[in-house]
N, C-alpha and C positions, 0 to 999 in steps of 0.2 A: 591325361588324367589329372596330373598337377594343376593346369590350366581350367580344369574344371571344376578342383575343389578351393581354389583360388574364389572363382565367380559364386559360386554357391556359397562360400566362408562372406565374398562381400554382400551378397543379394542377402544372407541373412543376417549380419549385422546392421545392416540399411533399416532392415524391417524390425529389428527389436529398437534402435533408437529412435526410428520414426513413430512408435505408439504413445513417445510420450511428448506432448507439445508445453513449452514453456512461452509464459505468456509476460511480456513486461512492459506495460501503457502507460503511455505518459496521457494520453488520452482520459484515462479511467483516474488515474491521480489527479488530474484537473477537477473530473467530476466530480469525485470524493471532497476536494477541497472546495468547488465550489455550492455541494450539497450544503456542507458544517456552513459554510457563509451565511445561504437560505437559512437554514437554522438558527444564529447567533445575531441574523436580524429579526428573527420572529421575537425572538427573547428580549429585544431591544436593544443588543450589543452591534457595535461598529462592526460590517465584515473584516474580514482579514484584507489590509492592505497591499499585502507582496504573498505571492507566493516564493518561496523561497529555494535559491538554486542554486546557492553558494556548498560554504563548508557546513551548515546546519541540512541542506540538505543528502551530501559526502556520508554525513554521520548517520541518517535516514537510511540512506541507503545500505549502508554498513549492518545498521541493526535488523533491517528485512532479511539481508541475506542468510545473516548467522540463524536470524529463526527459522528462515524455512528451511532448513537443514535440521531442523530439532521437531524432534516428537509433540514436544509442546512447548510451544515459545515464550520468551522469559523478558520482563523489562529491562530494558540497559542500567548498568551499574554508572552511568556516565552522563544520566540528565543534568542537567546545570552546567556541563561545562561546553555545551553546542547547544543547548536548547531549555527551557526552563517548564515546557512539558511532554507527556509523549502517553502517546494510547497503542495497543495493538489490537487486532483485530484476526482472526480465522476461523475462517468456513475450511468444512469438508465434508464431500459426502459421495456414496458408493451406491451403482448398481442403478436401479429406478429412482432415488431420490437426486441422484446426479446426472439423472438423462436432460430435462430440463436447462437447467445451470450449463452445462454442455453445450446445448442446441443453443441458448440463449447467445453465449459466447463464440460458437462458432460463426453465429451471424452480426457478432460485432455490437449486441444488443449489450452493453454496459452498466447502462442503468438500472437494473434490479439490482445488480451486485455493489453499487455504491448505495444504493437507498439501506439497502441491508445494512453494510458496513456505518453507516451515520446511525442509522437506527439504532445498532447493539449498541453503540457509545453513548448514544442520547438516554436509554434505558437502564446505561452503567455510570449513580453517583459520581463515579470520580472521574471516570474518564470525560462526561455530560460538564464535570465542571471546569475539566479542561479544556476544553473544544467552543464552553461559550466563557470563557472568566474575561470578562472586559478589557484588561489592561494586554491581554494577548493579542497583538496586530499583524504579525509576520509569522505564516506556518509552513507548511509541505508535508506530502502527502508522498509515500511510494510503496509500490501494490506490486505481485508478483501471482501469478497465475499457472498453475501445474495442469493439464488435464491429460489424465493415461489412458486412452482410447482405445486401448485392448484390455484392460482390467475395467472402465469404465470409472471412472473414479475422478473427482476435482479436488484440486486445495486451493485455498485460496488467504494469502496475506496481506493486511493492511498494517502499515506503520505511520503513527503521525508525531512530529513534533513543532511544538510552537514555541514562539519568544517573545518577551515583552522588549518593543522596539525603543524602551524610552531606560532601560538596563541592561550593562554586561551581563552575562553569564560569568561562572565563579573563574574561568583562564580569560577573561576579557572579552571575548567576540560578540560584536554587536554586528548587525546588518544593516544596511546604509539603505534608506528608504528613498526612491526613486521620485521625484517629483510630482506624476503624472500617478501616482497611485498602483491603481490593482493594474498587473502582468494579463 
């Protein structure tokens, strides 16, 4: 009997963590970043020359995770000292408007979800004017994907921040530009 509620205790803890899939693309951070590029040449500005994968990106990552842990995500109290801008970005959505977004995702189909993410930013003054303000060359992108397959449900985060490669940030760090240009 012990033996039994042993396998049933693990057979349904298997099945409650497996409903909820977390998703983490470097894939999809590329594309995000090289969407904002497409765009920031239409405008006439230089693309971004690095994608960036140091400590600006560390602190990237830092602030995605904190947010998707929060009801509604809040900008870092810490631009300028890793980064001199930053956008976020979140989708959510439940039931039939998440079935799509879902199916897209489960087939690895990425591209609507960074079209969107460039989109809201392009559509949002400030964030539009950080993503094309000329003198920014060096950026990074990191995206975190929730989908809860038994409630039906996606979340979706984007965090960006950029630097100007030609100035510190206010603790000193600059990012050392690679010879051969874009990653």
């Amino acid at each position: 009997m012990k033996t039994i509620a042993i396998a049933f205790f693990a057979l349904f803890s298997f099945s409650l963590i497996a409903q909820v899939e977390r998703i983490e693309s470097s894939k999809l951070d590329s594309l995000i970043w090289k969407k904002i590029n497409a765009y920031r040449i239409s405008k006439g500005a230089e693309p971004f020359i690095v994608f960036e994968d140091s400590l600006m990106r560390d602190f990237c990552t830092r602030v995605a995770y904190r947010n998707f842990e929060k009801k509604i995500p809040t900008h870092s109290d810490s631009v300028g000292y890793w980064s001199n801008a930053e956008c976020l970005f979140r989708f959510s959505a439940t039931g039939s408007s998440a079935t799509e977004p879902i199916k897209q995702i489960n087939n690895r189909d990425l591209e609507f979800i960074a079209e969107r993410t460039v989109q809201s930013w392009i559509h949002s003054p400030t964030h539009e004017r950080a993503i094309s303000r000329p003198e920014y060359n060096i950026a990074t992108v990191v995206s975190i994907i929730s989908i809860d397959h038994k409630n039906g449900t996606i979340l979706f985060d984007a965090t960006f921040h950029a630097l100007d490669k030609d100035h510190t940030t206010f603790n000193g760090y600059i990012c050392s530009v690679p010879k051969k240009g874009i990653r």
